[in-house]
VOPAGU-2260 file (C-alpha; in pm, 1 decimal, decimal comma):
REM VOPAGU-2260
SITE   aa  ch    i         X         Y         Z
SITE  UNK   A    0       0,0       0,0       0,0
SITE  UNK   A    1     125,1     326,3     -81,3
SITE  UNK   A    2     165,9     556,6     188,9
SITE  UNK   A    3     292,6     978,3     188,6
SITE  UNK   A    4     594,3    1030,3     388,2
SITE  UNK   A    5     638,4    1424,6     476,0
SITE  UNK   A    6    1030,3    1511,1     506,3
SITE  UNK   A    7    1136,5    1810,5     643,0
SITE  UNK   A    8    1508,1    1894,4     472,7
SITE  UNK   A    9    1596,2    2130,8     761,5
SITE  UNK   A   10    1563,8    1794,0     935,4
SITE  UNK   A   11    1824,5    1569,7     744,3
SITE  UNK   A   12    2081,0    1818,2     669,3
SITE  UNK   A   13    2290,6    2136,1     792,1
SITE  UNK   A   14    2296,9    2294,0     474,8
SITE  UNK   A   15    2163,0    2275,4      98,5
SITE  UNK   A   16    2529,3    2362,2      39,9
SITE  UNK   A   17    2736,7    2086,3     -19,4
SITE  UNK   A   18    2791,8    1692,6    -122,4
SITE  UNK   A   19    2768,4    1509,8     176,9
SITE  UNK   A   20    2419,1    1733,6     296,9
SITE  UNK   A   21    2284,0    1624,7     -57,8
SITE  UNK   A   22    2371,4    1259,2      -4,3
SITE  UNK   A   23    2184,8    1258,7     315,9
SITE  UNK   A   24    1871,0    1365,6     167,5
SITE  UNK   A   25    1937,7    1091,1    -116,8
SITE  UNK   A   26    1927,9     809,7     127,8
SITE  UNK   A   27    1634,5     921,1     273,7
SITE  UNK   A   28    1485,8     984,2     -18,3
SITE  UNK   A   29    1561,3     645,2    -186,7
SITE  UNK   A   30    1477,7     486,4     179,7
SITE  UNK   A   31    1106,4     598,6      96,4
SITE  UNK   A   32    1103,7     530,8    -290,3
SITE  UNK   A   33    1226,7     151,7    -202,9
SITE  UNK   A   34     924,1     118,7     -14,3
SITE  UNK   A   35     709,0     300,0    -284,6
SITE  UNK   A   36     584,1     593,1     -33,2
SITE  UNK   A   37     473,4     915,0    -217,7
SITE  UNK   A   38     711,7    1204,4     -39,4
SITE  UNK   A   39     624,7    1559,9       6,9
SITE  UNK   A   40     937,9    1738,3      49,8
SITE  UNK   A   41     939,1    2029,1     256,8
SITE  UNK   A   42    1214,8    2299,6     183,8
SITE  UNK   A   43    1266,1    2606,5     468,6
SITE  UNK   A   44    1220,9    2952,9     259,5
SITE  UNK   A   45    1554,8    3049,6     324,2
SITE  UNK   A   46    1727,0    2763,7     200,6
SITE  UNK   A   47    1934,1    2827,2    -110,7
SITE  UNK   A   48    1957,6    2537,1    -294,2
SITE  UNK   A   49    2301,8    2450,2    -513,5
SITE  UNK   A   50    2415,0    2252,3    -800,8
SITE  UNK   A   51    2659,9    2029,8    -573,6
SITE  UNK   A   52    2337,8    1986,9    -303,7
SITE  UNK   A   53    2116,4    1893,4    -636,0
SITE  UNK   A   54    2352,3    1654,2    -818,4
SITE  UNK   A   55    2391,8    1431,6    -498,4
SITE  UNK   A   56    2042,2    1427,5    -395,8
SITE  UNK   A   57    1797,3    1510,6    -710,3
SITE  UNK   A   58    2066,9    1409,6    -949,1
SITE  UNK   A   59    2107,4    1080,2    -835,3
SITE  UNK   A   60    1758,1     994,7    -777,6
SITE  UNK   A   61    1747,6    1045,3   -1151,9
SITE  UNK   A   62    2004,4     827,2   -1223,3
SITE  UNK   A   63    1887,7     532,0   -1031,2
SITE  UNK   A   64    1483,2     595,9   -1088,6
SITE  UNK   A   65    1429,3     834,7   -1327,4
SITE  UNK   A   66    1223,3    1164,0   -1444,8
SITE  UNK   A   67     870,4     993,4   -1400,7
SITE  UNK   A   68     902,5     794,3   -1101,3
SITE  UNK   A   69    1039,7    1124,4    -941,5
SITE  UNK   A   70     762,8    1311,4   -1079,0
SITE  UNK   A   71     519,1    1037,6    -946,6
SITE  UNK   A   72     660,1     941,8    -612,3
SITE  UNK   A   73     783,1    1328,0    -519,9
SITE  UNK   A   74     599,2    1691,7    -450,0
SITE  UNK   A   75     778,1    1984,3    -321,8
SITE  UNK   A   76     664,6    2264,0     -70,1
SITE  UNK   A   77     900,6    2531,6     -49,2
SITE  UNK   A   78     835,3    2918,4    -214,1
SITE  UNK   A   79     806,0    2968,1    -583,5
SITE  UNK   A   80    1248,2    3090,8    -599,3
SITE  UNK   A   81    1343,1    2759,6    -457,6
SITE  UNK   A   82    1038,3    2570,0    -743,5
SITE  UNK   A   83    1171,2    2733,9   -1020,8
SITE  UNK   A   84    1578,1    2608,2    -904,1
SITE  UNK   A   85    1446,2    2304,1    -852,9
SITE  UNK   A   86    1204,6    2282,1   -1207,2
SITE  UNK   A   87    1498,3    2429,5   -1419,3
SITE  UNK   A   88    1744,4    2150,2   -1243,0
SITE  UNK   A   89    1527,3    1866,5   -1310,7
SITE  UNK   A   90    1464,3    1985,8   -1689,5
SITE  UNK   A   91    1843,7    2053,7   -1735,9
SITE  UNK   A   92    1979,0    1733,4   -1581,5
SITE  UNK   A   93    1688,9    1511,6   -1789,9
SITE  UNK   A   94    1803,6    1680,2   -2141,4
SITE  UNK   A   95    2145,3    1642,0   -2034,5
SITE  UNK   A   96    2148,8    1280,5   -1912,9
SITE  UNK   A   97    1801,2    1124,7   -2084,6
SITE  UNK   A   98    1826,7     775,4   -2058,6
């Protein structure tokens, strides 16, 4: 049975800054999409999300599942700056590495 796990980012990692904070989100994240659990994921306002925080949490959920099971399986709160980083990444990185 599919279930919706809520994570709260500000809860897994120090920072949206670096690697190893991205990585931590991508085990979580792939914890949840194992067991086939819809995730909202909920992104503090003043978080600024970058490209090395992306490509070890997004970017390798794309690898390993791809664009439509993270479209299916993932929804994002977090203010309409931090939707359009995170829209732009995911189109980018799918045109980029389209499998």
């Amino acid at each position: 049975m599919d279930s919706t796990t809520n994570i709260l980012v500000k809860d897994i990692v120090n920072n949206t800054e670096m690697n190893i904070e991205g990585v931590k989100l991508y085990c979580v994240l792939e914890k949840n999409l194992k067991q086939y659990n819809n995730i909202i994921l909920n992104i503090d306002n003043d978080m600024v999300l970058s490209s090395s925080f992306l490509n070890s949490s997004l970017g390798n959920i794309l690898d390993n599942y791809g664009l439509d099971r993270l479209k299916n399986s993932l929804k994002f709160k977090c203010n309409k700056n931090q939707f359009e980083r995170i829209s732009t990444y995911l189109h980018k990185y799918n045109e980029i590495y389209k499998k």
